[in-house]
Structures are given as structure tokens and as C-alpha cells.
C-alpha positions as CSV (number, residue, x, y, z in Angstrom):
1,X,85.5,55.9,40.0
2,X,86.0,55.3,43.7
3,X,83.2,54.1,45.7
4,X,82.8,54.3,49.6
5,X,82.3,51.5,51.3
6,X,78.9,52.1,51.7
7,X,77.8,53.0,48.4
8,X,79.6,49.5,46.9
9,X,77.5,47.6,49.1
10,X,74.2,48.8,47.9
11,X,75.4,48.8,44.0
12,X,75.9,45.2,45.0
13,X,73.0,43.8,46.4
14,X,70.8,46.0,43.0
15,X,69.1,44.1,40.3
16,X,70.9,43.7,36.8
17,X,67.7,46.0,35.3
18,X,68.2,48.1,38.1
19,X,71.5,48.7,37.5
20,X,72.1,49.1,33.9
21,X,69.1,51.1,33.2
22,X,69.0,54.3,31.7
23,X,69.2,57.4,33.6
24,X,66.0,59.3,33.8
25,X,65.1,62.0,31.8
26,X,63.7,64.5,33.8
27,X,66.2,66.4,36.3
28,X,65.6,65.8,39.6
29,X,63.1,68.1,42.0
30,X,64.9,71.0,43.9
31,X,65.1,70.2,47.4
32,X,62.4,72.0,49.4
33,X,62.7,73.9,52.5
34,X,62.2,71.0,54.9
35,X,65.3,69.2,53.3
36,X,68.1,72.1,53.5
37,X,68.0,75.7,53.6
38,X,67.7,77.9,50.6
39,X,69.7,80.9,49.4
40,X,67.8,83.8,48.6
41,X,70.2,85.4,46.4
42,X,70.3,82.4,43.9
43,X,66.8,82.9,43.2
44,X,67.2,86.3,42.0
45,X,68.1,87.3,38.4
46,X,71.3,88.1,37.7
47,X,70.0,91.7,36.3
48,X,68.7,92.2,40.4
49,X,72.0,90.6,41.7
50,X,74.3,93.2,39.4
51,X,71.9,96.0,40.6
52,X,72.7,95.2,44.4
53,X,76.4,94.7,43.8
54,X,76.8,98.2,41.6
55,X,74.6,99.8,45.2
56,X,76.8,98.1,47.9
57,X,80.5,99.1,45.7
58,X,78.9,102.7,45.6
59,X,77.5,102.8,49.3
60,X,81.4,101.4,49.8
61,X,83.3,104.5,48.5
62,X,80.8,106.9,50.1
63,X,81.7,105.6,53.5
64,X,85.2,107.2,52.5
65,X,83.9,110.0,52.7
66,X,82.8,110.0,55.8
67,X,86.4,110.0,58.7
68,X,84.0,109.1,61.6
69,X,83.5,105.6,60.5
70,X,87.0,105.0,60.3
71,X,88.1,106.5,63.8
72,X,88.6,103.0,65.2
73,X,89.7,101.0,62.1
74,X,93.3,101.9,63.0
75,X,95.0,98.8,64.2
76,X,99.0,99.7,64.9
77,X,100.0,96.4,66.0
78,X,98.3,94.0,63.2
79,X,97.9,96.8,60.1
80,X,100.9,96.5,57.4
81,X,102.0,100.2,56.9
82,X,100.0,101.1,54.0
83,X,97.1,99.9,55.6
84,X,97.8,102.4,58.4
85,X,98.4,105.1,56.3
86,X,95.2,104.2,54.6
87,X,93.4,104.5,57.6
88,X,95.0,107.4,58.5
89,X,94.1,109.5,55.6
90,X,90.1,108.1,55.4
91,X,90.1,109.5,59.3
92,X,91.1,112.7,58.3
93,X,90.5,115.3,60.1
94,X,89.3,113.7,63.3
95,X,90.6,112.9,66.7
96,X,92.2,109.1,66.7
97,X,94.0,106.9,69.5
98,X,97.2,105.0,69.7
99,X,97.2,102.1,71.2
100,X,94.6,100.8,74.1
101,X,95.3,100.8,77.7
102,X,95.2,97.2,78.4
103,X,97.2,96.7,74.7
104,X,100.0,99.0,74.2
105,X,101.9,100.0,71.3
106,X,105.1,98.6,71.2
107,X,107.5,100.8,69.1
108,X,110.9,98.8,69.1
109,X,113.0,98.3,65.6
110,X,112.4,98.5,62.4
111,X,108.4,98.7,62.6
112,X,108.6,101.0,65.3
113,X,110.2,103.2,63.4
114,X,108.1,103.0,60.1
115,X,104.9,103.7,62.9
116,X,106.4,106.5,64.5
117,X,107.0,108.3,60.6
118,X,103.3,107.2,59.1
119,X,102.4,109.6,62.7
120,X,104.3,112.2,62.1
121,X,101.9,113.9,59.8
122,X,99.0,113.3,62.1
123,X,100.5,114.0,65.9
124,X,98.2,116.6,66.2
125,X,95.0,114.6,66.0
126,X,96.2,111.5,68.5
127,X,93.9,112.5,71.4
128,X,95.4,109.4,73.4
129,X,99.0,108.0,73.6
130,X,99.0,104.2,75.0
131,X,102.7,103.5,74.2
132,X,105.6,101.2,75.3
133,X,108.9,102.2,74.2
134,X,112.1,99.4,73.5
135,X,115.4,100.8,74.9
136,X,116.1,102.1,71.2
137,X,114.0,104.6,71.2
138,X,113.9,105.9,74.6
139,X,117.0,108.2,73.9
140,X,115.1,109.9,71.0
141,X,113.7,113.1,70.8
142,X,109.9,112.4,70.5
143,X,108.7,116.0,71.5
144,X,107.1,115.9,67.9
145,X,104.7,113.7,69.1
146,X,103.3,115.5,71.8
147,X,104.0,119.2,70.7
148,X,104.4,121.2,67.0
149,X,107.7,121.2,65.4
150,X,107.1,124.3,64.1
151,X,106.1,126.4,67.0
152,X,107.4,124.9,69.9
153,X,104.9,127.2,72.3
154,X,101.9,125.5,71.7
155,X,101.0,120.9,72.2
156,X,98.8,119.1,70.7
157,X,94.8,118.4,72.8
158,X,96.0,115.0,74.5
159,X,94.1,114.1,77.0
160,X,95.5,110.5,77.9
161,X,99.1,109.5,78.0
162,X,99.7,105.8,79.2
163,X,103.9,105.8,78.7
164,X,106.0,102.7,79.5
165,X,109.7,103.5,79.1
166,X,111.6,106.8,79.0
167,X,110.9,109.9,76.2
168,X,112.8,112.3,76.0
169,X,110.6,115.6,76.3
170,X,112.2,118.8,77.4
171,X,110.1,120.3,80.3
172,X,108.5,123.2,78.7
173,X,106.7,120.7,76.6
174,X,105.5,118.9,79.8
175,X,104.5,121.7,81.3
176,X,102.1,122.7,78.2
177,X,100.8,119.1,77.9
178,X,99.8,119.1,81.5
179,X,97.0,121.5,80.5
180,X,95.5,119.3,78.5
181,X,96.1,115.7,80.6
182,X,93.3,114.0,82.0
183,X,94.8,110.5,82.6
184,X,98.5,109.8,83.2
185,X,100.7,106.5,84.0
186,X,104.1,106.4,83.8
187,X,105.6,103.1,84.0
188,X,109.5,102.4,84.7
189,X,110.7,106.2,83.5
190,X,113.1,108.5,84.3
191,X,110.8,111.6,83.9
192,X,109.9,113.2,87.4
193,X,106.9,115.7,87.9
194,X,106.8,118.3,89.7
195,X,104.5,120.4,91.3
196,X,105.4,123.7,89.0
197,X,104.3,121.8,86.4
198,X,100.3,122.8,87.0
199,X,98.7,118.9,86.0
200,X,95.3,120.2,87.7
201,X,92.9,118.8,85.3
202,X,94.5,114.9,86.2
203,X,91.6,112.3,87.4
204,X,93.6,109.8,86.9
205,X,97.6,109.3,87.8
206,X,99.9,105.9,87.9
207,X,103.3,106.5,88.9
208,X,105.1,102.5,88.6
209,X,108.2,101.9,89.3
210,X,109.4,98.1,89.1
211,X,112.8,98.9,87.5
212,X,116.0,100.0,89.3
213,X,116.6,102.8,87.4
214,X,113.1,103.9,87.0
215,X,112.5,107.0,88.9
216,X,110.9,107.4,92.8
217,X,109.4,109.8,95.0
218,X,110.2,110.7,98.8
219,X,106.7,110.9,100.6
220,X,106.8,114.4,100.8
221,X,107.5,115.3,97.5
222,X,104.4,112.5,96.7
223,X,101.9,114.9,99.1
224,X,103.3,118.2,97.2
225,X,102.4,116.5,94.1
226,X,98.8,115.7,95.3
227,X,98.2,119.1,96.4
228,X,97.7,120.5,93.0
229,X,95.4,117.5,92.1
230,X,92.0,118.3,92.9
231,X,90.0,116.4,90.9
232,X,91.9,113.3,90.6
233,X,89.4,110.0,91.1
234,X,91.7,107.6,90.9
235,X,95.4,107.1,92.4
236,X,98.0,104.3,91.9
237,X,101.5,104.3,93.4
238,X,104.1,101.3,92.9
239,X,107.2,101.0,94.4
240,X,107.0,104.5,93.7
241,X,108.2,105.6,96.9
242,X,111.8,106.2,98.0
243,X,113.7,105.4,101.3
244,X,116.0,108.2,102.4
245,X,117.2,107.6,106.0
246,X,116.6,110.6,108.1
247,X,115.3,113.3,105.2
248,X,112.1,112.6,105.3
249,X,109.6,114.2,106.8
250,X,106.8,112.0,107.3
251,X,109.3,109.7,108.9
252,X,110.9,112.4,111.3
253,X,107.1,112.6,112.6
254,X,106.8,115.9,111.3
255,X,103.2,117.4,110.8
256,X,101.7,118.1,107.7
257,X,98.5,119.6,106.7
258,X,96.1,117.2,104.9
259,X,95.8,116.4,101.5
260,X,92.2,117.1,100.3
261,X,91.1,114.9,97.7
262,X,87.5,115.1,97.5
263,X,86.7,113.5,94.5
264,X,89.0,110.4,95.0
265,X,87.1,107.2,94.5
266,X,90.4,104.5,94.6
267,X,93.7,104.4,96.0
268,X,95.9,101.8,94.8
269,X,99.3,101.4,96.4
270,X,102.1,98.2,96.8
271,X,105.2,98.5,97.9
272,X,108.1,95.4,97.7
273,X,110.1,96.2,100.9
274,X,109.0,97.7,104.4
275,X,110.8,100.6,104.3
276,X,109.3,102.1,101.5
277,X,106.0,100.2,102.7
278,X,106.6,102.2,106.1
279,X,106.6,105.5,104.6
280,X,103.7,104.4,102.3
281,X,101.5,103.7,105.7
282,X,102.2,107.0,107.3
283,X,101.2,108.5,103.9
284,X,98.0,107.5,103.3
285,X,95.9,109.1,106.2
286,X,97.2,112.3,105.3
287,X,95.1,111.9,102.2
288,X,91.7,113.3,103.1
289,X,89.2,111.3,101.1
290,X,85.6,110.5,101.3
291,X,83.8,107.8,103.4
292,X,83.4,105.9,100.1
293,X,86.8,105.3,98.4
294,X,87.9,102.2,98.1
295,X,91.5,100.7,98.9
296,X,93.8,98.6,97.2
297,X,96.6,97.6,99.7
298,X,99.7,95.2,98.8
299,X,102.2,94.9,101.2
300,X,105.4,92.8,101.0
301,X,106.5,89.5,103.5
302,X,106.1,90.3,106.9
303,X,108.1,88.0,108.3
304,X,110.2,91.1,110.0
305,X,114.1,90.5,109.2
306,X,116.7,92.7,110.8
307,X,117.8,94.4,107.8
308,X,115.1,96.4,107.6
309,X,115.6,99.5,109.1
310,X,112.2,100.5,110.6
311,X,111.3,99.2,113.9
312,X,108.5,96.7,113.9
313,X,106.5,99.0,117.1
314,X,106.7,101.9,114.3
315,X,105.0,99.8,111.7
316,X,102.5,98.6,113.8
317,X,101.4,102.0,115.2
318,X,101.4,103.1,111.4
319,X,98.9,100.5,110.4
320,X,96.8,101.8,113.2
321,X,96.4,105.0,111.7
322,X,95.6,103.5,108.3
323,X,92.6,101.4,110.3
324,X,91.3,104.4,112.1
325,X,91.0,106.7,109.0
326,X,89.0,103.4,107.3
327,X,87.1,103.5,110.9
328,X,86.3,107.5,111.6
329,X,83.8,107.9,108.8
330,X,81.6,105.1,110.0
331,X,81.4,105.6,113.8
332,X,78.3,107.7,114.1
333,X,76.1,104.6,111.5
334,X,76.2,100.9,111.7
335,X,79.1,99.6,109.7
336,X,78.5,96.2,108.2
337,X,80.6,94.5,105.3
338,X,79.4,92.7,102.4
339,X,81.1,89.3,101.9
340,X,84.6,88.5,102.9
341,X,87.1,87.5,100.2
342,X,90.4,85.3,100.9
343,X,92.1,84.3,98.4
344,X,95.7,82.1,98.5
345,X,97.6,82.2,95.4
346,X,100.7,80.3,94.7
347,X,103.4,82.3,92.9
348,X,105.6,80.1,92.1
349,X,109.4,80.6,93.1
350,X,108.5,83.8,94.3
351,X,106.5,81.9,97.1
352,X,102.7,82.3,97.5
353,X,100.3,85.3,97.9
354,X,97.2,86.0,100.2
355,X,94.5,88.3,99.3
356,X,92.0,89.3,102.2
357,X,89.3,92.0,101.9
358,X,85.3,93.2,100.3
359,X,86.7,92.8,96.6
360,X,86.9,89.4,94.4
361,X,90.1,89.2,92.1
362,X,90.4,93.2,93.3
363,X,93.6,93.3,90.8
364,X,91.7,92.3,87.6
365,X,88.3,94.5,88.6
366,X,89.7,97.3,90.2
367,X,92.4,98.3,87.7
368,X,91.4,101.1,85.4
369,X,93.8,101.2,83.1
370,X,93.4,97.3,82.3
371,X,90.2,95.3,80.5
372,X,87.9,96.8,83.2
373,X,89.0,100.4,82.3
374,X,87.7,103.6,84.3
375,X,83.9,103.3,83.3
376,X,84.2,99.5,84.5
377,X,86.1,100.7,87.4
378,X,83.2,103.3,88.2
379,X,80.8,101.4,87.9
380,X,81.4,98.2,90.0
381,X,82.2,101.5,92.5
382,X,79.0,102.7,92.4
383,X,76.9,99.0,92.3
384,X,79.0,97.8,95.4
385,X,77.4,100.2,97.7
386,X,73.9,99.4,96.4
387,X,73.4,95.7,97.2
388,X,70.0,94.4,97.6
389,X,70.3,92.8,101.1
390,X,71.1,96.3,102.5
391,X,68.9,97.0,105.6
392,X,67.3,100.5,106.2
393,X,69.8,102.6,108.2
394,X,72.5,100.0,107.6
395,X,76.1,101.6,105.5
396,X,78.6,99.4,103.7
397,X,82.2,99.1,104.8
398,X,84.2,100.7,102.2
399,X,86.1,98.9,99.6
400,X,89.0,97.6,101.3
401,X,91.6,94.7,99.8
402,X,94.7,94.2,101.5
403,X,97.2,91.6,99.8
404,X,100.5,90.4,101.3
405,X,103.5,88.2,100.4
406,X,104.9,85.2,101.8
407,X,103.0,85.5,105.1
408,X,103.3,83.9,108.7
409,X,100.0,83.5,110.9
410,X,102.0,86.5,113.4
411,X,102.1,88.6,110.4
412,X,99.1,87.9,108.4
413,X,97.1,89.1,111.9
414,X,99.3,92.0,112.2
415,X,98.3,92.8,108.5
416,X,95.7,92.1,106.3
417,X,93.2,90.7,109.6
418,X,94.2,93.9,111.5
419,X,93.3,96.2,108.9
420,X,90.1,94.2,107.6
421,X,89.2,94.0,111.5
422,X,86.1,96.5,111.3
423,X,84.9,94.5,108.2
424,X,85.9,90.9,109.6
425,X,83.9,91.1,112.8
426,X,80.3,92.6,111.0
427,X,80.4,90.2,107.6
428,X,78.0,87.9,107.6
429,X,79.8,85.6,104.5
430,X,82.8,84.6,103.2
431,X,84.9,83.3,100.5
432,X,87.5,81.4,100.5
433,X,89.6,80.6,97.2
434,X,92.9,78.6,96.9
435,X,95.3,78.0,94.1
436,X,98.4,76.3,95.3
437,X,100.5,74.7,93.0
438,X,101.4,70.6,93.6
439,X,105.2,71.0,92.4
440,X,105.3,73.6,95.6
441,X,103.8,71.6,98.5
442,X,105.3,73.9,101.1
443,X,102.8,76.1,100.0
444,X,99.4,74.1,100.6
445,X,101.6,73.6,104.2
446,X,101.7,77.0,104.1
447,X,98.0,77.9,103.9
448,X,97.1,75.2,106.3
449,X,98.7,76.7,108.9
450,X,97.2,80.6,108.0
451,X,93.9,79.2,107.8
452,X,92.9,79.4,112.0
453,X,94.4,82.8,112.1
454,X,92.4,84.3,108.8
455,X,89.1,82.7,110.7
456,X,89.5,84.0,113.9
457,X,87.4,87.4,113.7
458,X,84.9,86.0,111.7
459,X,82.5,85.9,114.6
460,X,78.9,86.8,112.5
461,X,79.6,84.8,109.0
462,X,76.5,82.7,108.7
463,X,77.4,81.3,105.4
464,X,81.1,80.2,103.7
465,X,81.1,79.8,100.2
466,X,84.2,77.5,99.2
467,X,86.3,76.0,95.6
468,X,87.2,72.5,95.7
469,X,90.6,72.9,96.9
470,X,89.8,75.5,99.5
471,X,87.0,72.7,100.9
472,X,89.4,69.9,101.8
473,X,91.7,72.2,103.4
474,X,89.3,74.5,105.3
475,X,86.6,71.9,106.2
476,X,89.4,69.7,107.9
477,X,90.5,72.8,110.0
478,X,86.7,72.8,111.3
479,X,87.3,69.7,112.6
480,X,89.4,71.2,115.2
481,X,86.2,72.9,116.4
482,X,87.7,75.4,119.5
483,X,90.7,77.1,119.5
484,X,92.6,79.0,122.5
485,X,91.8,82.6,121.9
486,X,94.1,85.1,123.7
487,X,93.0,86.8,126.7
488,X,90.1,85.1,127.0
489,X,91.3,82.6,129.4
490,X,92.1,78.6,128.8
491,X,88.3,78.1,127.6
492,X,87.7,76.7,124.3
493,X,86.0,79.2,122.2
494,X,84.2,77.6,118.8
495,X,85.2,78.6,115.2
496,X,82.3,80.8,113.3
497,X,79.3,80.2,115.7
498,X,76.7,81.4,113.5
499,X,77.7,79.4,110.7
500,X,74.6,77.7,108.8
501,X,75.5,77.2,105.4
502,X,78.5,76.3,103.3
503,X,78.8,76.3,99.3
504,X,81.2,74.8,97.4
505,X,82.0,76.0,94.2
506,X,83.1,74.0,91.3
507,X,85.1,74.6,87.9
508,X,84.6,71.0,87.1
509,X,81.4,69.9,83.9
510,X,78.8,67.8,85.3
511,X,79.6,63.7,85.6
512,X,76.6,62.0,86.0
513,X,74.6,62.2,88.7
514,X,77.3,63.6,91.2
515,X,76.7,66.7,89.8
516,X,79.8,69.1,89.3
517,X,81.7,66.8,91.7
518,X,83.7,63.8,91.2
519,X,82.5,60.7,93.8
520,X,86.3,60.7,95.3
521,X,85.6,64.6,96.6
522,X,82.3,64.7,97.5
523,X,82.8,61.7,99.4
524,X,85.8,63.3,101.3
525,X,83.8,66.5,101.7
526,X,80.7,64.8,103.2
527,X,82.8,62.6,106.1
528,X,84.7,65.9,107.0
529,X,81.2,67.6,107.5
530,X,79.8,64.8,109.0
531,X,82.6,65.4,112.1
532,X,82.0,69.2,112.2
533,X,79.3,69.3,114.9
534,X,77.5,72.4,113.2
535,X,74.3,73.3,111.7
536,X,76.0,73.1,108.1
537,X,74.1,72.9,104.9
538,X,76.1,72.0,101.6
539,X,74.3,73.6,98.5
540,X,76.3,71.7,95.9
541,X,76.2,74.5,93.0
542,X,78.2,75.4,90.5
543,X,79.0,79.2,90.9
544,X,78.3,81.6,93.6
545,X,75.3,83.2,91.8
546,X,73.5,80.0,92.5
547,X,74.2,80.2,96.1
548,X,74.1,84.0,96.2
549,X,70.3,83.7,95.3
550,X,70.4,81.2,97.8
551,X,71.4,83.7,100.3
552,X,68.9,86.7,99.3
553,X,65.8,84.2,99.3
554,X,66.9,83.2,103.3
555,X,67.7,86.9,103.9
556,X,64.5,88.3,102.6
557,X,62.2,85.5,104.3
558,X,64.0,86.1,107.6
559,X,63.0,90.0,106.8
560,X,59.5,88.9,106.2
561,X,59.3,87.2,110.0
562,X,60.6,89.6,111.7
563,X,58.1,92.4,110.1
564,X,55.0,89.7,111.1
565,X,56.2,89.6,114.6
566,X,56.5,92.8,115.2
């Protein structure tokens, strides 16, 4: 017998008697409740424990009886095929869905195909379609899917299709699974909709294109399309647009009668060349919408080459329009913004990214047909225009998030500060958030030098919440505490003159007593706010709740004063 190292050591140092004497005869105590927790189940008789086992097998195939249970249990991507068709039959007769919207079937080979049969009998139930196609099987005829093979008149009650890749549907069946359709996204097809087609019940539509092949829209054939969606809440167009020189006629300056779109809560639209991104701008303020939708705006490099064909005095005056159809709603009530967001984002070879606007990380929260999904969507909607630091007769800026590629301080003022101006000059914070990679250096050189320019209408912020990285970058541009300001004559005017506070936000766990900050960058950070000059605060915290809180209690105590006084 093998004995630890431990137990040989004790066996040692025992008496002979000790040793060699007999085992006792009674069996030792059970351990009690203090030493180690106690099973119930092994203090029952086995005649109880076969009782509860015979109850739980029966209450087992009951639940086969009843398909609601087993509505969700359908796993296409991880289930072996009899498990599917398992499922499939204890489901029987209800609705089911394929796939999820952030997790897509893939149908592509072998396994593809064997999903696509175990379907076949059950088309008619799949309420939602979340599909992405493999090249083999976009040449198919899949109108089996969508409407009955036996009578070819009448589809099948889907209300969601989220389609990546082509299918091959003839368009009679389109046209009678428009009734039905309540959410559509089409993603790199070669299916184009038409007006004819009557999808009036859509709330939601995503038309992306990032493929060459993968079909586009002129502008005006985009509006036509619109004008038969009355209800839709949510929009999203991706290099959907197409450039034709000289046949289109948005371009031409033609006029066209508004787009209403009541109900529209979101617009989400990003185009990868000016052109398109051109035709994109003049677009939008023909879509009448309400004071309170939000939009998503990603525009490519706007460092203006000469191959693109749209002169830069046209682009500018069509960013004006966006701004003032963001501006009308508001002039008759004071407009103020909750807190700014910046956010620099290297993207590797593809160079780096800048994000400015009202919305954190507006591509992971604002997409509806990701993890956030429409009721997550909706409802980040409706809390962002309830904040608690609103002040009687006091409106919110609408959601506004402008992102652009690759850009120069000319461009990113032209841009992303232009069409944030109204929300720039009346926010009282700001965030600031940089991830630059260090095997791209050009990129930290980069944000350096769009820093001053991002800052420059930020003439209320009182408080600038910071991440480490954004803090040594930022903090030394404060040190440069006036800047030349145009039109304004050769006198220095000072960088955020109501700044009191400034948080800095860590990712880091605690060392020590330095908190969530190692000694080498706290150390930094303290000199460089040592040589600001301004009433600056650091609240060392370690998320932005912490100095959100911060920000209510100062807000509300200020409130307080000001009723005493008056």
C-alpha cells in the first residue's frame, strides 16, 4: 500500500501498541452536519426512492405530450439528425423557428442537405427563417420552404426572414410571402424588391450589400420602396445604394415628395465610397420621421481624392441638410445632449475608425437583428430619452452616432463634429475611448493629432470621463491649454472652460493600494494634471457607473441650491 508522505510520517512517530492494535469494533459515527453536507435522498428507503423514480419517468413521457414544451428544444446547428427529427415530431403541431438572428443556420454540404429534408415535412410551421446559405445551395429551388408544393397559390404564415445568400424563389411566391413578413434582411443577394410586391406589414427591413455581385438600389428606386412601408420602425441600408452617373434623380436635384415614416424609431445606414455615400446624404431628409428617431451614420475616409466623382462643395451642402432635419424638430424647445461618446478604434490594415455621437458601442446596442434584438433595441430607445438628470422643460438631442474611416482633422470637422454640432455645443460630459493597436503606431499618431479638433465645440462639458489609454493621450493635449480658434482673431481661446471633473476608467483588477491603477500610470496621469491649470478632479473608479452617481449626486445638490435661493 502506498502512503503519502504525510501519512508515513505520523505511522512513524506511533507507539508499537498503538500501531499493531486491533481495529475497533464499532463502526465509526456518521459525520454530522457541521462536518460535511448530507444527502437527503440517501436517507430515504429504497421503497420511497423507487416510488419517486417510477413518478419523474411517468411525469417524463407526459411532457411528450405536451408540443409547447418543446417549441425551443430545436437546436439545428448542435442536434444530430435524429435528434431533430425527434424534436420535430414532439413540437407537433406548433409554430417553431430556424435559426436565431444573431446565430444563423448555415446550410452548406452534406448536413445542409440532411436539415433542409428533416424540414420538408414541417415548412409550414417555421414561423421564422434565420438562414445563411453556402454557394451550393443558392442555385436551388427552395420555394418549398416558404410556399406549398402542392398548391403553389397559397405560403406558409412567416413572419421573419433573416436570408444571407441567394434563393431562388420565383416572384409570385415573394409576392404572397410579403403578406405575411414582418421583419426582413437580406444580406449579399441577388433578389431585388419591388414596390408591386405590396411588403406593407414590414417594421423591420435590412437591405446589405458587402459583395460585388450582391444586388443595389438607385436612391429613387430606395424612396419608391419606402413609400409602401408604413409601419416600418426600423431601417438599415449597407452599401445598398448604387452610383449611376447622371440617372438619378436625387442627384440631378430633382424634387421629390417626402417619404412619411411615422413610426420609424432607427435609421441605420453606411456606405464604403462617397459616391454612393453622396446619394445616401441627399436621401435621408426626404425621409419624414419623428423628432425622436435615432441615427446610425458610417461614412467612409474623407480624405477627398480626385477619383471621386462628386464635388466636395456638393457633399458638404448635403451634410447640411442631414444637420438641419436633426435641427428643425428641436428649434421651438431647449435642445441639450446627454453625454458625448468618442471612440477611436484601430482596425488593423484597414487603418483605424472613429466613432462620435449620444450612443456607447452604438454598433453592438443599436443592432436589432444582433444579441440586443428589436425588444433590446426598443427599449434602450425608449430609457435614453428618460434620464434622471432631465430638467423640467429641457428635451434630449436625438440619438445621433456618426462613424467615419481613416480620418484627417479637415475631415473629421467636416463630418462627424459638423453633424454632432447641435449636440457638441449643449453636452455637458464626455467620453472618450481609445483602442489603438501597438504593431500600428501610426495610428496612436493618428488620434493624437484628431484629438484638438474632436474637442473643439465642447464648450459646456463639465465632466470627461476617460480609459487608461485615452488618459495619457488626451490629458497631454490639455497641456497645450489655448488653441487658435478661427475667426476669432489671434487670441488664445482655452480648451473645455467649464471643465470640473475627469474620470478615468479602468479594465485593470485592483493592485494594492493603487487601486485599479498600476504606480507607473497613475504617476504619469497625476504630473500631466498637475500642469493642466484647471479645476480638475480625478475620481479614480473603476467603471462609469461609479462616476455616473458621481455626477447625479453633484447635479441634484446643485438643483437643491438653486431652488433655496430662489
Amino acid at each position: 500500500m502506498h502512503f503519502s508522505s504525510f501519512s508515513a510520517k505520523v505511522l512513524r512517530f506511533r507507539s508499537k501498541s498503538q500501531r499493531f492494535s486491533k481495529a475497533p469494533a464499532e463502526l465509526p459515527r456518521p459525520p454530522t452536519p457541521h462536518d460535511e453536507p448530507r444527502s437527503h435522498a440517501a436517507t430515504l428507503p429504497y421503497e420511497i426512492l423507487q416510488i419517486i423514480f417510477a413518478m419523474a419517468m411517468e411525469w417524463r413521457y407526459a411532457t411528450q405530450g405536451h408540443s409547447i414544451l418543446w417549441v425551443h428544444s430545436i437546436d439545428f446547428r448542435r442536434h444530430p439528425p435524429l435528434a431533430i427529427a425527434h424534436y420535430l415530431h414532439l413540437s407537433r403541431p406548433r409554430l417553431i423557428d430556424v435559426g436565431h438572428r444573431s446565430a444563423p443556420l448555415r446550410i452548406s454540404g452534406t448536413v445542409g442537405l440532411t436539415g433542409l429534408t428533416l424540414l420538408k415535412v414541417d415548412c409550414h410551421r417555421v414561423r421564422q427563417w434565420n438562414i445563411d446559405l453556402a454557394p451550393d445551395f443558392q442555385y436551388m429551388d427552395l420555394r418549398y420552404l416558404f410556399c406549398s408544393a402542392e398548391n403553389d397559390a397559397t405560403s406558409y404564415p412567416v413572419h421573419t426572414l433573416r436570408q444571407t445568400g441567394d434563393i431562388r424563389l420565383p416572384g409570385g411566391c415573394w409576392r404572397r410571402l410579403a403578406s405575411s413578413l414582418q421583419k426582413l434582411s437580406l444580406c449579399d443577394t441577388n433578389f431585388m424588391l419591388i414596390p408591386s410586391m405590396g411588403f406593407t406589414n414590414l417594421t423591420e427591413l435590412s437591405i446589405i450589400s458587402t459583395r460585388a455581385s450582391a444586388v443595389k438600389y438607385r436612391a429613387t428606386e430606395v424612396v419608391a420602396l419606402l413609400r409602401k412601408m408604413h409601419r416600418l420602425h426600423f431601417l438599415c441600408l449597407k452599401n445598398a445604394i448604387l452610383v449611376v452617373a447622371g440617372d438619378d434623380a436625387i442627384s440631378l436635384s430633382q424634387p421629390l415628395a417626402s417619404v412619411n415614416l411615422p413610426n420609424l424609431r432607427l435609421i441605420s445606414v453606411s456606405e464604403s465610397n462617397w459616391d454612393a455615400a453622396y446619394l445616401l446624404l441627399l436621401l435621408l431628409p426626404i425621409l419624414q420621421r419623428s423628432s425622436y428617431c435615432g441615427l446610425d451614420l458610417t461614412l467612409p475616409s474623407v480624405a477627398f481624392h480626385e477619383t471621386i466623382a462628386t464635388p466636395v462643395h456638393e457633399m458638404t451642402a448635403a451634410l447640411r441638410r442631414v444637420r438641419r432635419t436633426i435641427r428643425d424638430a428641436w428649434l421651438s424647445r431647449t435642445m441639450t445632449a446627454p453625454r458625448i461618446e468618442m471612440a477611436f478604434q484601430s482596425r488593423s490594415c484597414e487603418g483605424y475608425r472613429f466613432t462620435m455621437g449620444t450612443i456607447a458601442n452604438p454598433k453592438g446596442i443599436l443592432d436589432w437583428n444582433g444579441f440586443a434584438g428589436t425588444i433590446g433595441v426598443e427599449q434602450y430607445l425608449d430609457s435614453y430619452f428618460k434620464p434622471s438628470s432631465l430638467r423640467p422643460f429641457e428635451v434630449l438631442h436625438p440619438p445621433l452616432s456618426v462613424t467615419v474611416d481613416n480620418p484627417n482633422p479637415p475631415g473629421l470637422l467636416k463630418t462627424a463634429c459638423f453633424l454632432n454640432g447641435d449636440a457638441l455645443s449643449t453636452a455637458r460630459s464626455v467620453r472618450i475611448t481609445i483602442a489603438t493597436s501597438r504593431l500600428w503606431p501610426r495610428h496612436t499618431e493618428a488620434v493624437e493629432s484628431l484629438i484638438p479638433t474632436a474637442l473643439h465645440p465642447l464648450r459646456q462639458v463639465t465632466t470627461m470621463t476617460l480609459d487608461e489609454e485615452a488618459s495619457i493621450i488626451v490629458l497631454n493635449t490639455l497641456q497645450d491649454k489655448t488653441y487658435l480658434a478661427s475667426g476669432q482673431g489671434p487670441w488664445p481661446v482655452p480648451y473645455l472652460p467649464k471643465l470640473k471633473f475627469i474620470a478615468i476608467e479602468s479594465t485593470r483588477p485592483r493592485v494594492g493600494e493603487m487601486g485599479y491603477f498600476g504606480e507607473e500610470t497613475r504617476a504619469q496621469t497625476l504630473l500631466i494634471v498637475q500642469e493642466i491649470g484647471y479645476p480638475v478632479e480625478i475620481l479614480w473608479a473603476g467603471s462609469t457607473s461609479f462616476f455616473e452617481d458621481r455626477e447625479e449626486r453633484c447635479a441634484r445638490k446643485s438643483k437643491r441650491r438653486a431652488e433655496r435661493r430662489e
